[in-house]
DSSP file (Angstrom, degrees, kcal/mol; ACC not computed):
  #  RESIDUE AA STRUCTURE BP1 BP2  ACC     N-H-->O    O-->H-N    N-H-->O    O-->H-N    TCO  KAPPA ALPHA  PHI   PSI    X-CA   Y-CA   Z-CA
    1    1 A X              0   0    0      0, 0.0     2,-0.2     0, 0.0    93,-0.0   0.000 360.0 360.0 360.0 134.6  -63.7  -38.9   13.2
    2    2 A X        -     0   0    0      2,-0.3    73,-0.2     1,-0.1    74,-0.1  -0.559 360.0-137.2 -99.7 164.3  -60.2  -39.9   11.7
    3    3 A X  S    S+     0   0    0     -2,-0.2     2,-0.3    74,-0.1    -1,-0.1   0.679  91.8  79.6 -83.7  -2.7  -60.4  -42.1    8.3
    4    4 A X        +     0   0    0     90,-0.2    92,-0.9    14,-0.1     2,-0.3  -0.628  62.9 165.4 -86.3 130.4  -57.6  -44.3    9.9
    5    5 A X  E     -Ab  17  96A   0     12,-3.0    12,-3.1    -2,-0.3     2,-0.4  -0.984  26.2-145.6-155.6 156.3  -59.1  -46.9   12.6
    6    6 A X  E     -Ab  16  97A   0     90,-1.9    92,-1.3    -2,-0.3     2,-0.3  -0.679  14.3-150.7-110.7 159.9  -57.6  -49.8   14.0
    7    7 A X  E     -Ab  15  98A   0      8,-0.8     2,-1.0    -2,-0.4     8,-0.8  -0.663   3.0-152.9-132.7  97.2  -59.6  -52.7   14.8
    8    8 A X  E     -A   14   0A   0     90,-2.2    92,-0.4    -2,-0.3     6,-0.2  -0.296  14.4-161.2 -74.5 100.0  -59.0  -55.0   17.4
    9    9 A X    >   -     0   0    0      4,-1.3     3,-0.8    -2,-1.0     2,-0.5  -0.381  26.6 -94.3 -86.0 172.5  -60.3  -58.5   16.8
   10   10 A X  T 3  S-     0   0    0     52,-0.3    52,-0.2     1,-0.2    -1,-0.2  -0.692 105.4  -5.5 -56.5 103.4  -60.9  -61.2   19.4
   11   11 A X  T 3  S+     0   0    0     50,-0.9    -1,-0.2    -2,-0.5    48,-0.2   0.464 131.7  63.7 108.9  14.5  -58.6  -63.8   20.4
   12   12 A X  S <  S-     0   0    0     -3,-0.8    -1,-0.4    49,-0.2     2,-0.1  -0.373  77.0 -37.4-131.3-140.2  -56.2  -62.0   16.7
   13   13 A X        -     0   0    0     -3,-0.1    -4,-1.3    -2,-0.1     2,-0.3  -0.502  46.9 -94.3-128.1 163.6  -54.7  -59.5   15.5
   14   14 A X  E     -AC   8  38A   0     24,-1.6    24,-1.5    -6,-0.2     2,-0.6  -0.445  40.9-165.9  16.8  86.1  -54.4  -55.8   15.0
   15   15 A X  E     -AC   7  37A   0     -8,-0.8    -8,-0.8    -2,-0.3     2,-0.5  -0.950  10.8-164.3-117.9 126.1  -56.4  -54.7   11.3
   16   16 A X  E     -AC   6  36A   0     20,-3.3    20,-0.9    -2,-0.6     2,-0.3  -0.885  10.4-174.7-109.1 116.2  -55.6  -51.6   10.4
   17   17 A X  E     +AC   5  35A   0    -12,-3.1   -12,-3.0    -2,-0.5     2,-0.2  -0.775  42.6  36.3-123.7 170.9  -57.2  -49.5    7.9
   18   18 A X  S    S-     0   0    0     16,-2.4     2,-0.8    -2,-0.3   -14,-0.1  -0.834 110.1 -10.8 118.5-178.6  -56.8  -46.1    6.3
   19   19 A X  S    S+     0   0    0     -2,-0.2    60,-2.1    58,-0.2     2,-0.3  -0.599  79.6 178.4 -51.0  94.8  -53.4  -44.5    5.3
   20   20 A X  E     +d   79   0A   0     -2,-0.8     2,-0.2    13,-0.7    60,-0.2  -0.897  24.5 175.6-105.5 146.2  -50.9  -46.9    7.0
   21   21 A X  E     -d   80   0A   0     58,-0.5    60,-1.7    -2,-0.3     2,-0.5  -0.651  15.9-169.2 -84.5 133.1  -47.1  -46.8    7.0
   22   22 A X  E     +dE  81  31A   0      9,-3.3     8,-4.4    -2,-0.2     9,-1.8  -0.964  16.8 173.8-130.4 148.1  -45.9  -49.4    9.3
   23   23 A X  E     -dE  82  29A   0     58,-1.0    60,-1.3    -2,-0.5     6,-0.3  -0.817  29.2 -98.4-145.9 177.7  -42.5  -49.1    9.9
   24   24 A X  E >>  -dE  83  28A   0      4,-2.0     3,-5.2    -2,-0.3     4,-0.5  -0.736  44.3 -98.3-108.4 158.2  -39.5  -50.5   12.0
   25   25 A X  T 34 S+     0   0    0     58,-0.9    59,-0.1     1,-0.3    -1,-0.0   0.743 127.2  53.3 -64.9 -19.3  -38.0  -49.0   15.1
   26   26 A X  T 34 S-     0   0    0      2,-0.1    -1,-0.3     1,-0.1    58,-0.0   0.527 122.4-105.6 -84.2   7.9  -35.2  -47.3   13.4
   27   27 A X  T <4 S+     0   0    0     -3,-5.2     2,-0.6     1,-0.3    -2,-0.1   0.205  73.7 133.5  86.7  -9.8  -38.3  -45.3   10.6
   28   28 A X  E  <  -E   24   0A   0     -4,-0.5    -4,-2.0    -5,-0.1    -1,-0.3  -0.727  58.1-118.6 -89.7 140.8  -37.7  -47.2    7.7
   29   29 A X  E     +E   23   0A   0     -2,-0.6    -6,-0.2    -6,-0.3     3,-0.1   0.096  31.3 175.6 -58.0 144.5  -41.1  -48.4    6.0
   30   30 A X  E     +     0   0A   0     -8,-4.4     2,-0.2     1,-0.8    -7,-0.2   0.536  68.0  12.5-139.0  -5.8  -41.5  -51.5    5.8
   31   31 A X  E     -E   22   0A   0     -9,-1.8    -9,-3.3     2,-0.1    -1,-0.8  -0.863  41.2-171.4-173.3 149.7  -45.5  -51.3    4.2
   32   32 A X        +     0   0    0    -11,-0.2     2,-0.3    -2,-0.2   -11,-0.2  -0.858  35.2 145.4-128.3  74.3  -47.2  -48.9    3.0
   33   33 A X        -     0   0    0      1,-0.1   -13,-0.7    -2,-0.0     3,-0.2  -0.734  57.9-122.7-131.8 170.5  -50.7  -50.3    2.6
   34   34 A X  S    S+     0   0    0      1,-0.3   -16,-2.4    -2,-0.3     2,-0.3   0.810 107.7  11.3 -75.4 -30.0  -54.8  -49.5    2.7
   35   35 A X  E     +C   17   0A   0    -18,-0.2    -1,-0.3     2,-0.0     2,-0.3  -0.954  69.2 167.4-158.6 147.7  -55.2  -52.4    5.4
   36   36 A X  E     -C   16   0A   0    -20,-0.9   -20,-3.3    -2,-0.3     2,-0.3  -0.953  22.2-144.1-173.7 122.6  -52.5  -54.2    7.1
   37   37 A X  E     -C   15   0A   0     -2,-0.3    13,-0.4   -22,-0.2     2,-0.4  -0.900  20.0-170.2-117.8 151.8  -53.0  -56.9   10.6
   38   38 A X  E     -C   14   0A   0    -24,-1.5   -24,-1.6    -2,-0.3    11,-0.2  -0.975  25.0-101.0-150.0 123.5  -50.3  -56.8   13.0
   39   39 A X        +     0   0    0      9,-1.8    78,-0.1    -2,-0.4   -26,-0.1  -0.199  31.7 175.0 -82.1 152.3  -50.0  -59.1   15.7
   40   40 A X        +     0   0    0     76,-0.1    77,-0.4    77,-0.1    76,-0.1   0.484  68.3  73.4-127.9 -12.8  -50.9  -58.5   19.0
   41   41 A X  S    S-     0   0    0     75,-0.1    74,-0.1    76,-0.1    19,-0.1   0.745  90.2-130.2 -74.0 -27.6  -50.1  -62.4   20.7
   42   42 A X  S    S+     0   0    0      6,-0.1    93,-0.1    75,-0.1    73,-0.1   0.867  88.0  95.6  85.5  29.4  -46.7  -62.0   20.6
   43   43 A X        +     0   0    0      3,-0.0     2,-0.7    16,-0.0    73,-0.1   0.163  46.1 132.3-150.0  13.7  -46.2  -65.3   19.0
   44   44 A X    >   -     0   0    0      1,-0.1     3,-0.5     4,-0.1     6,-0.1  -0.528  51.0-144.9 -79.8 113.6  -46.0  -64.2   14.8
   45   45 A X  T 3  S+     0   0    0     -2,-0.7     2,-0.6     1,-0.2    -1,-0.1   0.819  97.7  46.3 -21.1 -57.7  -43.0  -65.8   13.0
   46   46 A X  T >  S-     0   0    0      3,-0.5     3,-0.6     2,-0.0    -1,-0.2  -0.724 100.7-123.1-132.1  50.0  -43.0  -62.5   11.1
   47   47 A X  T <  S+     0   0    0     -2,-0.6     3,-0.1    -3,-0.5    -9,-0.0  -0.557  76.3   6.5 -92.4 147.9  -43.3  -59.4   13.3
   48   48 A X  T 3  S+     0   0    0     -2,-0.2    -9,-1.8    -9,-0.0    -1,-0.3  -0.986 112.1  81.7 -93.4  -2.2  -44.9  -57.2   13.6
   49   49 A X  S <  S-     0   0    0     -3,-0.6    -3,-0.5   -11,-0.2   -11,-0.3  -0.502  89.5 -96.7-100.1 170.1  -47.2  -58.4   11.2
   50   50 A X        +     0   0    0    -13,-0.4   -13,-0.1   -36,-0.2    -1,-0.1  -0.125  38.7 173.0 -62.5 139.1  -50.0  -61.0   11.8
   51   51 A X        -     0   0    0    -13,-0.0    -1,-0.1    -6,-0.0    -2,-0.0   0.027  61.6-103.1-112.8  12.2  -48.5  -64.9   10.6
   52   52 A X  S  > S+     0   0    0      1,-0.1     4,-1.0     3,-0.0     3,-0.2   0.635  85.5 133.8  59.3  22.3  -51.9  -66.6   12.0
   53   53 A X  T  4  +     0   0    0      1,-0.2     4,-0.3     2,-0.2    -1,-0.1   0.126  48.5  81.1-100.2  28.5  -49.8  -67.7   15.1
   54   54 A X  T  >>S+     0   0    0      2,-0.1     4,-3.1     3,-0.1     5,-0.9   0.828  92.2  50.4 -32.9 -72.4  -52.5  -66.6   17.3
   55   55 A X  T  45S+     0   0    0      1,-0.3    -2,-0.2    -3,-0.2    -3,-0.0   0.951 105.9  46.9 -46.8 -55.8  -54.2  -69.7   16.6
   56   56 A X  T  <5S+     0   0    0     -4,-1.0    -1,-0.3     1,-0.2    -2,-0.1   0.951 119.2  45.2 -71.1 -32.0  -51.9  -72.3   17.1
   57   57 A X  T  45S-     0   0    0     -4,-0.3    -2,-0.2     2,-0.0    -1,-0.2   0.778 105.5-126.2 -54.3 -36.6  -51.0  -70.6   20.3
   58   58 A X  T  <5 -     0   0    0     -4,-3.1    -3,-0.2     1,-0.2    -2,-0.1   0.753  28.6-171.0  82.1  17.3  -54.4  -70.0   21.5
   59   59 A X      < -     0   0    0     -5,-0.9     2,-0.7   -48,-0.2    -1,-0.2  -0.369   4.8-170.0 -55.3 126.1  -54.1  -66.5   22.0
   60   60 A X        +     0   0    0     -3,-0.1     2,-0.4    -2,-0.1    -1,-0.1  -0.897  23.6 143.1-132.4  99.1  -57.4  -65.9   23.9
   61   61 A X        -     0   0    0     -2,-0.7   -50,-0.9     1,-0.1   -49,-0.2  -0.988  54.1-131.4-135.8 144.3  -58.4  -61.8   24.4
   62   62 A X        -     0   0    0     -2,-0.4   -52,-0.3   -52,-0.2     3,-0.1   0.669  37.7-127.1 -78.3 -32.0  -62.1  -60.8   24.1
   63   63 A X  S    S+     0   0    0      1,-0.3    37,-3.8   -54,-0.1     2,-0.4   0.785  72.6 127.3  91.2  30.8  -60.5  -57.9   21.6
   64   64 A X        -     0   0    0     35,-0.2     2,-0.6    36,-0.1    -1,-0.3  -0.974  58.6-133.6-136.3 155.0  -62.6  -55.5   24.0
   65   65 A X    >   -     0   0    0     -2,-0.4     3,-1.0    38,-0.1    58,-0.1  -0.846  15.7-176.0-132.1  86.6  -61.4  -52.3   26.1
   66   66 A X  T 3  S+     0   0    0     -2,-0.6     2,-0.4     1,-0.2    -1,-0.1   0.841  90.7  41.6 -41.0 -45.9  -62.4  -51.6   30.1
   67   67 A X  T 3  S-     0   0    0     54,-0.2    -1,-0.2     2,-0.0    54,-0.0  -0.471  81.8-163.6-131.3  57.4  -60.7  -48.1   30.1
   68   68 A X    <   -     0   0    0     -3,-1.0    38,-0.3    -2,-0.4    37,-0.1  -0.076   8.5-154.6 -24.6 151.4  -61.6  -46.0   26.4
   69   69 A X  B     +i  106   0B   0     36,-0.9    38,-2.1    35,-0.1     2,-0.6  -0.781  23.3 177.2-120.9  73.6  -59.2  -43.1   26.1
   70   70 A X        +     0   0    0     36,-0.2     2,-0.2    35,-0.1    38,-0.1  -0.772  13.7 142.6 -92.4 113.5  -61.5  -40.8   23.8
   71   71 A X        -     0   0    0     -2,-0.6     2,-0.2    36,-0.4    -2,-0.0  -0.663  54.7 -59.6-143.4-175.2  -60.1  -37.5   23.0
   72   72 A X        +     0   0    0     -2,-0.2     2,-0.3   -71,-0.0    37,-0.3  -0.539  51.9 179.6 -72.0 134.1  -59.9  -35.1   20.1
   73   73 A X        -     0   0    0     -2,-0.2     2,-0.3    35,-0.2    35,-0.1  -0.960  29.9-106.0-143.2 169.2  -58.4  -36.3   16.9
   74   74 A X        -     0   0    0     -2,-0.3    34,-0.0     1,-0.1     0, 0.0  -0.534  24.2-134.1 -84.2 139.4  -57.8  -34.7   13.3
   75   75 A X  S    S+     0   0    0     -2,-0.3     2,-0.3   -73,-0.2    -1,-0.1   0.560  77.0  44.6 -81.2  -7.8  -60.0  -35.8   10.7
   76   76 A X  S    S+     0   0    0    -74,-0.1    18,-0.3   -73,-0.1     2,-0.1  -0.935  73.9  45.9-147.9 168.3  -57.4  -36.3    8.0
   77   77 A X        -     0   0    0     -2,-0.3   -58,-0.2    16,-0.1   -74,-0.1  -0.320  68.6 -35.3 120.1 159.7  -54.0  -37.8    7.3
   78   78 A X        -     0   0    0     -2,-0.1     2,-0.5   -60,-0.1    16,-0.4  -0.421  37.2-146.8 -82.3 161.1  -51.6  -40.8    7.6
   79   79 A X  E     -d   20   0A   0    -60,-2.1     2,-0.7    14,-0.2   -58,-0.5  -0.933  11.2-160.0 -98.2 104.2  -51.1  -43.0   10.4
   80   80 A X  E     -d   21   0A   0     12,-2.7     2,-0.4    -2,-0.5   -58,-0.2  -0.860   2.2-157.7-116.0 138.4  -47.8  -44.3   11.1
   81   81 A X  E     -d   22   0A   0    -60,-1.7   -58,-1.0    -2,-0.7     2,-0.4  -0.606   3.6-159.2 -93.3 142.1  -47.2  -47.3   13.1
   82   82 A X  E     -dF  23  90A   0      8,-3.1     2,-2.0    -2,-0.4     8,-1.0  -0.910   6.5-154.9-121.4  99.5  -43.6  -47.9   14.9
   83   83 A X  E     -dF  24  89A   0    -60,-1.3   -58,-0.9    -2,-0.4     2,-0.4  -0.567  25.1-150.6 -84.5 100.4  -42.9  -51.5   15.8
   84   84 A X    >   -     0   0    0     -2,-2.0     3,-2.2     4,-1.7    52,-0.1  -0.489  22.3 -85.2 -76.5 133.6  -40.7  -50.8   18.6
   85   85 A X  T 3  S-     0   0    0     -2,-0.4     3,-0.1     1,-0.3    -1,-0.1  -0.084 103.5 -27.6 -44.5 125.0  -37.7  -53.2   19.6
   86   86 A X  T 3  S+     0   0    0      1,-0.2    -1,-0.3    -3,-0.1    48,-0.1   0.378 128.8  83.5 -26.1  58.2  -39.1  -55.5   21.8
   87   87 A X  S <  S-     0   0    0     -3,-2.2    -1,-0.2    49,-0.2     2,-0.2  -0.428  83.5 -66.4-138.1-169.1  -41.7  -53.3   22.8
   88   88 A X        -     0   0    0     -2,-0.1    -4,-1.7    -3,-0.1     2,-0.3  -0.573  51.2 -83.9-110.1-160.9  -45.1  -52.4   21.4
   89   89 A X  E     -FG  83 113A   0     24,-0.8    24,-1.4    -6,-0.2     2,-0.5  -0.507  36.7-151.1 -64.8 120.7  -46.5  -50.5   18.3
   90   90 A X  E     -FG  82 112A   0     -8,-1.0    -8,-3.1    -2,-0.3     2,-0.3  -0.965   8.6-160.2 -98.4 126.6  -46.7  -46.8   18.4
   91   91 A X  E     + G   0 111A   0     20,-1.1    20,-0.5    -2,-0.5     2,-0.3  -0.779  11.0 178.1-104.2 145.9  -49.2  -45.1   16.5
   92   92 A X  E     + G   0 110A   0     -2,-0.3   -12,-2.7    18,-0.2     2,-0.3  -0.810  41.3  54.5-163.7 130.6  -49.2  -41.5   15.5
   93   93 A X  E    S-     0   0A   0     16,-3.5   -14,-0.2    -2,-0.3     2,-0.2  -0.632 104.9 -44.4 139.1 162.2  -51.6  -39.7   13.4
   94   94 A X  E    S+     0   0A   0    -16,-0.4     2,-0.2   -18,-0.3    15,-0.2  -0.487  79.5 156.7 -78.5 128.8  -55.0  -39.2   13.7
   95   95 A X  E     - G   0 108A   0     13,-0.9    13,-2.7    -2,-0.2     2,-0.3  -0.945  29.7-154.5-174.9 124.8  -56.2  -42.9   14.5
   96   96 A X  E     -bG   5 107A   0    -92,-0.9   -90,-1.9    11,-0.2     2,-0.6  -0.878  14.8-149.2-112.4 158.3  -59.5  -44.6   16.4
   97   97 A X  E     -b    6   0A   0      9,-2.4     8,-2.0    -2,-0.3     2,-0.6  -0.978  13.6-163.7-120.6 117.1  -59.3  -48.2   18.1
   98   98 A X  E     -bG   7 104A   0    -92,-1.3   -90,-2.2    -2,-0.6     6,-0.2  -0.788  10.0-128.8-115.2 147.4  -62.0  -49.8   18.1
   99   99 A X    >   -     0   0    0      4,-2.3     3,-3.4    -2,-0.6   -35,-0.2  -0.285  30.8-102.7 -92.1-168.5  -62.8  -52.7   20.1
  100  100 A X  T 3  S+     0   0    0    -37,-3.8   -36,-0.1   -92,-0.4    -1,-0.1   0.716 126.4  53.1 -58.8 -28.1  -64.2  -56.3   19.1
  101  101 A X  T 3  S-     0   0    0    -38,-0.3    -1,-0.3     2,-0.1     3,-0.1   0.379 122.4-110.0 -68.1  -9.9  -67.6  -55.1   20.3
  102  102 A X  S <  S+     0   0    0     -3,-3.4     2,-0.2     1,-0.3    -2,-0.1   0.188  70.9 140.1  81.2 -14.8  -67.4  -51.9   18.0
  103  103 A X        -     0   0    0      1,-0.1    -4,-2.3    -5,-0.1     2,-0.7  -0.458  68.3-105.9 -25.9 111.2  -67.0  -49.5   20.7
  104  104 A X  E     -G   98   0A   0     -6,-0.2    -6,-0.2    -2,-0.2    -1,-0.1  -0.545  38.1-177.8 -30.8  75.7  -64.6  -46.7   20.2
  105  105 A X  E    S-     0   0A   0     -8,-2.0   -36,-0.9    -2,-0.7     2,-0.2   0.889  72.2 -22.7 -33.1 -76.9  -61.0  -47.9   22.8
  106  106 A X  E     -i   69   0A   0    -38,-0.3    -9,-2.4    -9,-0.2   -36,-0.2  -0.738  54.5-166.7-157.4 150.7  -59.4  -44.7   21.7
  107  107 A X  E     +G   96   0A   0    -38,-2.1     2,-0.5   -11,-0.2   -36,-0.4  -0.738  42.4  83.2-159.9 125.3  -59.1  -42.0   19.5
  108  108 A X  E    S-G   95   0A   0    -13,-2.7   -13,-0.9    -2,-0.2     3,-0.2  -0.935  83.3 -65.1-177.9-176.3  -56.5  -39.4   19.2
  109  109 A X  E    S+     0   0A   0     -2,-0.5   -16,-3.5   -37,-0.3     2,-0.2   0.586 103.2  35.3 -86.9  -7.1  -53.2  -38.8   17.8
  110  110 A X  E     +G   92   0A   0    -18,-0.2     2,-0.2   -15,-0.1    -1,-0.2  -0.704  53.1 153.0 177.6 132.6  -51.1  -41.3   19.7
  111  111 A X  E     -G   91   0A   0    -20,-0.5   -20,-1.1    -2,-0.2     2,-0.2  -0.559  32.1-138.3-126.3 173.2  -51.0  -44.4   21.3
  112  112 A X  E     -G   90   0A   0     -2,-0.2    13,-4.1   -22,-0.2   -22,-0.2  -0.677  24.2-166.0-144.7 108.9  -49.2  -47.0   22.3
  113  113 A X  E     -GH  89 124A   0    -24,-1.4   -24,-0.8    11,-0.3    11,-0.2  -0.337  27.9-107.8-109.3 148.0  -50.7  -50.8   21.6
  114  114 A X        +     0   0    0      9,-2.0     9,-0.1   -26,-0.2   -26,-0.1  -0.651  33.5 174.5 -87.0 137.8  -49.3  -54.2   23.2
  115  115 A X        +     0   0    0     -2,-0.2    -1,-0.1   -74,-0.1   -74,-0.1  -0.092  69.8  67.9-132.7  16.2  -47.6  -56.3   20.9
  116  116 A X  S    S-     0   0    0    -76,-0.1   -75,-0.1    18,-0.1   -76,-0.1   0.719  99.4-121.5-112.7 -13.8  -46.5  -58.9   23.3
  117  117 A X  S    S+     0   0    0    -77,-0.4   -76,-0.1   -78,-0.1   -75,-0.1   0.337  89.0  86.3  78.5  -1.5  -50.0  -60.5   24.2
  118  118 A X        +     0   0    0      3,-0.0   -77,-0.1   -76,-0.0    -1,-0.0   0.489  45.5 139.8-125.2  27.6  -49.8  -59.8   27.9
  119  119 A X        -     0   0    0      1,-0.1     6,-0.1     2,-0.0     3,-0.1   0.104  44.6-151.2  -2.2 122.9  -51.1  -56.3   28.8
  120  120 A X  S    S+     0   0    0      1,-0.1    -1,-0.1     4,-0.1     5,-0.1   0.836 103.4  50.4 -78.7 -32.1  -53.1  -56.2   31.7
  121  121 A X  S >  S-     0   0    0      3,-0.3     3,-0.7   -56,-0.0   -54,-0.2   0.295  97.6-151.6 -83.2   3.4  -54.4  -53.4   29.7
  122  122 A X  T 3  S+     0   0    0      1,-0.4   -56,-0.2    -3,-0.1     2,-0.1   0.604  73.2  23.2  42.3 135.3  -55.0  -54.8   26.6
  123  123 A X  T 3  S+     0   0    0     -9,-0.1    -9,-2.0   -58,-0.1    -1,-0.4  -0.802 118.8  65.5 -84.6  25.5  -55.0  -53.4   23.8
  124  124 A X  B <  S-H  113   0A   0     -3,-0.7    -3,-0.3   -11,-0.2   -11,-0.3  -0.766  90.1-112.1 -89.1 150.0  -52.7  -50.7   25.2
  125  125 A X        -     0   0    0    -13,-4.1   -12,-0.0    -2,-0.4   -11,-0.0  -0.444  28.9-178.8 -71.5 138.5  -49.5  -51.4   26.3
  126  126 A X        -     0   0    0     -2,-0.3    -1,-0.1     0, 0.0    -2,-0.0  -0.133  67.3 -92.0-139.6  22.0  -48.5  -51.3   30.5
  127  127 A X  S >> S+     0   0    0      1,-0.1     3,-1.1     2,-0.1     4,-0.9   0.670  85.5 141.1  87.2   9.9  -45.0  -52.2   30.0
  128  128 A X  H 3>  +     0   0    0      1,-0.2     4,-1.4     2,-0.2     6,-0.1   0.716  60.9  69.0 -60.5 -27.4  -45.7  -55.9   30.4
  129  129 A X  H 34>S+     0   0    0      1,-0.2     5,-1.9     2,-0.2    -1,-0.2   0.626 100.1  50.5 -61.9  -0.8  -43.1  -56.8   27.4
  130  130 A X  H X45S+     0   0    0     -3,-1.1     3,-0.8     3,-0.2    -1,-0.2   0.856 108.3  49.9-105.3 -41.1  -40.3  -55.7   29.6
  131  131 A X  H 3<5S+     0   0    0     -4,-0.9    -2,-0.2     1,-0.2    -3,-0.1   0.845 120.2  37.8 -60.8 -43.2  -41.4  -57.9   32.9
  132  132 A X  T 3<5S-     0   0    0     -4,-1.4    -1,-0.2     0, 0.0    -2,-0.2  -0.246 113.1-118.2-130.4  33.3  -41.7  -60.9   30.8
  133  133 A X  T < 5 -     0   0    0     -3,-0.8    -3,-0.2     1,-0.1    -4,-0.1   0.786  42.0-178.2  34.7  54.6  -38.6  -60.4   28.5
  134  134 A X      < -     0   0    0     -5,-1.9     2,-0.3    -6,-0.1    -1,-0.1  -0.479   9.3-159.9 -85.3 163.9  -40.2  -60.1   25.0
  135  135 A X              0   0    0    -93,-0.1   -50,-0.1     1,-0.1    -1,-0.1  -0.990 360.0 360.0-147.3 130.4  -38.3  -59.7   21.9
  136  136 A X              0   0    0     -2,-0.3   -49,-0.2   -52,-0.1    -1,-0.1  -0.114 360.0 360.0 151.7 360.0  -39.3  -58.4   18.0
C-alpha cells in the first residue's frame, strides 16, 4: 500500500495526497506540497491545478472507475506528477487512485490520468485530448 493516493472526486478534481511534486512538462517543479487538486475538466484558468471551474462548466463524471488497473506498487516514496503539454498528467512513483466510491482505480508506479475532461476512460487518459484539440 503506497502512502501517496490520488483521489478522484465526482463531478471535480484530482486531490492528491502524500509526497507530491507536480511539475511542468519540461521537469521544473512548480509545487511541492502534502495535498494538492488538479483539474481533471479541462476547463481550470490555472492548469493543471484545480481553479473551481468544474462548476461553472458543469463538469459531470461520477469520479468512479469500470476497468481497475491493480498491480504491485512500492510502499514508500515521492510521487511526481508531469502535466504534459496539452496532454494529461503522468504520475510516477508509487501511487493508488482511488475512485469516488473508495475503490482502488489503480495502483502502481505509473499512470497516465485525463486532464482534458473527455476520456472515455475516465480517470485514465485514451488519447481523447488530441481528437478534440486540447491545450495546457
Amino acid at each position: 500500500m503506497s502512502a501517496n493516493s490520488v483521489s478522484v472526486r465526482p463531478d471535480g478534481p484530482y486531490v492528491f495526497t502524500g509526497r507530491v511534486t507536480v511539475c511542468d512538462d519540461a521537469g521544473r517543479a512548480l509545487r511541492q506540497e502534502a495535498q494538492v487538486a488538479l483539474c481533471r475538466c479541462g476547463q481550470s484558468g490555472n492548469k493543471p491545478f484545480c481553479d473551481g471551474s468544474h462548476t461553472r462548466a458543469g463538469f459531470n463524471d461520477a469520479g468512479l472507475c469500470a476497468k481497475p488497473e491493480v498491480g504491485a506498487v512500492a510502499a514508500d516514496g515521492p510521487v511526481r506528477v508531469t502535466a504534459k503539454a496539452n496532454g494529461p498528467l503522468m504520475a510516477e512513483g508509487p501511487l493508488e487512485v482511488k475512485a469516488a466510491d473508495g475503490s482502488v482505480a489503480f495502483s502502481g508506479d505509473k499512470t497516465w490520468l485525463c486532464r482534458c475532461g473527455q476520456s472515455n476512460n475516465k480517470p485514465f487518459c485514451d488519447g481523447t485530448h488530441k481528437k478534440i484539440g486540447f491545450t495546457g
